[in-house]
Backbone as numpy.savetxt, mean C-alpha at the origin, in Angstrom:
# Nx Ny Nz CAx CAy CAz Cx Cy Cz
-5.25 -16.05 -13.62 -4.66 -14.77 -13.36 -5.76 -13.76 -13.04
-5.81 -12.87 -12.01 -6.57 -12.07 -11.89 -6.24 -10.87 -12.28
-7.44 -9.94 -12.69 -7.54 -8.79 -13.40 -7.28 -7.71 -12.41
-6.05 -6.62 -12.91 -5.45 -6.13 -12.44 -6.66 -4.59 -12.05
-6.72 -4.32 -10.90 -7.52 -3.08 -10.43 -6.95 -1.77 -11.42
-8.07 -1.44 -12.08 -7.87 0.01 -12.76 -8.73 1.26 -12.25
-8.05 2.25 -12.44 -8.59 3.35 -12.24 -9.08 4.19 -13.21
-10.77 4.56 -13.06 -10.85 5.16 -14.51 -11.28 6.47 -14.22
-11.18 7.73 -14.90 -11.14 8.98 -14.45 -12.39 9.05 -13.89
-12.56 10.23 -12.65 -13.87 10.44 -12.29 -14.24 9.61 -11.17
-13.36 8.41 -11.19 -14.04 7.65 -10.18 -13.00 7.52 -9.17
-13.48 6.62 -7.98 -12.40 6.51 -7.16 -11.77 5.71 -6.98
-10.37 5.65 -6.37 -9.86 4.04 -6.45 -9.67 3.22 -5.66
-9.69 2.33 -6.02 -9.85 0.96 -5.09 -9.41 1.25 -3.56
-10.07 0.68 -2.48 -9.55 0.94 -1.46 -9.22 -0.44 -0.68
-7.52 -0.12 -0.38 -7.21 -1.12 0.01 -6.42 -1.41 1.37
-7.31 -0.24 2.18 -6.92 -0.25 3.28 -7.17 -1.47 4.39
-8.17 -2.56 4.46 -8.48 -3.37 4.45 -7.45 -4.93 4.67
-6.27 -4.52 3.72 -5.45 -5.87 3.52 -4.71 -6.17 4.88
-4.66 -7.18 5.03 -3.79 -7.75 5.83 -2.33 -7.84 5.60
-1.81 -6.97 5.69 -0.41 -7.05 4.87 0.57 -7.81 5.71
0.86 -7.80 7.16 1.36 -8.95 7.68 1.26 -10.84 6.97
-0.01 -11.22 6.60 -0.41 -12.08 6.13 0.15 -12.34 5.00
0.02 -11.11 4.09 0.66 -11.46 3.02 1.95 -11.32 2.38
2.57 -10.91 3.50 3.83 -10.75 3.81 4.25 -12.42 4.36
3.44 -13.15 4.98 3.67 -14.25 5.30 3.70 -14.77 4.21
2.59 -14.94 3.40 2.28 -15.66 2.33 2.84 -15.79 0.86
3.74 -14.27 0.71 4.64 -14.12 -0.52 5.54 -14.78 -0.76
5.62 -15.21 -2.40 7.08 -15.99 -2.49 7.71 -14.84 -3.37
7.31 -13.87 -3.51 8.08 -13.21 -4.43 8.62 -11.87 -4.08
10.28 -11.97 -4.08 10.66 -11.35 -3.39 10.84 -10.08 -3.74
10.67 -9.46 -4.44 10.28 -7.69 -4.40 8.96 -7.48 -3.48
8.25 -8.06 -3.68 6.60 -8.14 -3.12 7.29 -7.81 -1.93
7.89 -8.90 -1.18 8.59 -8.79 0.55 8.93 -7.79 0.80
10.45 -6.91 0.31 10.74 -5.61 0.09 9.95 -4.86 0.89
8.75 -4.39 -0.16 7.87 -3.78 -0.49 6.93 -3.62 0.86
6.60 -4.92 1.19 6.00 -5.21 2.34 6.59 -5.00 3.47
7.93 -5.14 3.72 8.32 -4.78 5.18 8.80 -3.37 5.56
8.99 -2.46 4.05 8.82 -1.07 4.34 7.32 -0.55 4.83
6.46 -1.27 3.91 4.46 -0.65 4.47 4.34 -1.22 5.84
5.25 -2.49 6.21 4.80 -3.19 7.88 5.34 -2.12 8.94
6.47 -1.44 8.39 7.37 -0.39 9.08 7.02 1.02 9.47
5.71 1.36 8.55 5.38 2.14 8.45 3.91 2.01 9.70
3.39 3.54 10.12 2.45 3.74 10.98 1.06 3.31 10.41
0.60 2.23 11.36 -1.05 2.69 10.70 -2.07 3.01 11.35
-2.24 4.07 11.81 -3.17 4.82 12.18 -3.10 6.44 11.73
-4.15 6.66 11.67 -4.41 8.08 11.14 -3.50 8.64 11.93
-4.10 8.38 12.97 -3.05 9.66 14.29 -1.51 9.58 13.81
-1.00 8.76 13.47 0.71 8.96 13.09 1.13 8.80 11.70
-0.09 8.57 10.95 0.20 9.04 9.73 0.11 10.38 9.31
1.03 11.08 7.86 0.82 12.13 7.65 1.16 12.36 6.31
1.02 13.24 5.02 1.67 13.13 4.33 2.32 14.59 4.25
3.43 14.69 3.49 3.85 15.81 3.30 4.52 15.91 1.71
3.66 17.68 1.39 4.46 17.92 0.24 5.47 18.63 -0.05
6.06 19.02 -0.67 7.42 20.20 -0.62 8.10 20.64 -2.06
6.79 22.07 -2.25 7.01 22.24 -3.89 7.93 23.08 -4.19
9.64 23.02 -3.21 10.59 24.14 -3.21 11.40 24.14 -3.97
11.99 24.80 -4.11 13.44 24.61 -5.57 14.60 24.07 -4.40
């Protein structure tokens, strides 16, 4: 079992921009994981069409 990535104050966290998520979207047997994965495959990846937004309104 591998040791689960923690974040400890002060520092920064893991970056996991890197993954191949198609791949491991191939590679999953577990199906929340899938879910999970074909909403992030759905999603933009490039800076240019990414964005985030906040909205602190009542």
């Amino acid at each position: 079992m591998r040791t689960p990535a923690v974040s400890v104050p002060g520092e920064s966290l893991p970056d996991f921009s890197g993954v191949d998520l198609a791949a491991l979207y191939d590679r999953s047997e577990r199906p929340a994981l899938s879910v999970v994965l074909e909403g992030l495959l759905a999603r933009p990846r490039t800076e240019h069409d990414t964005f985030a937004a906040f909205e602190d309104t009542p």
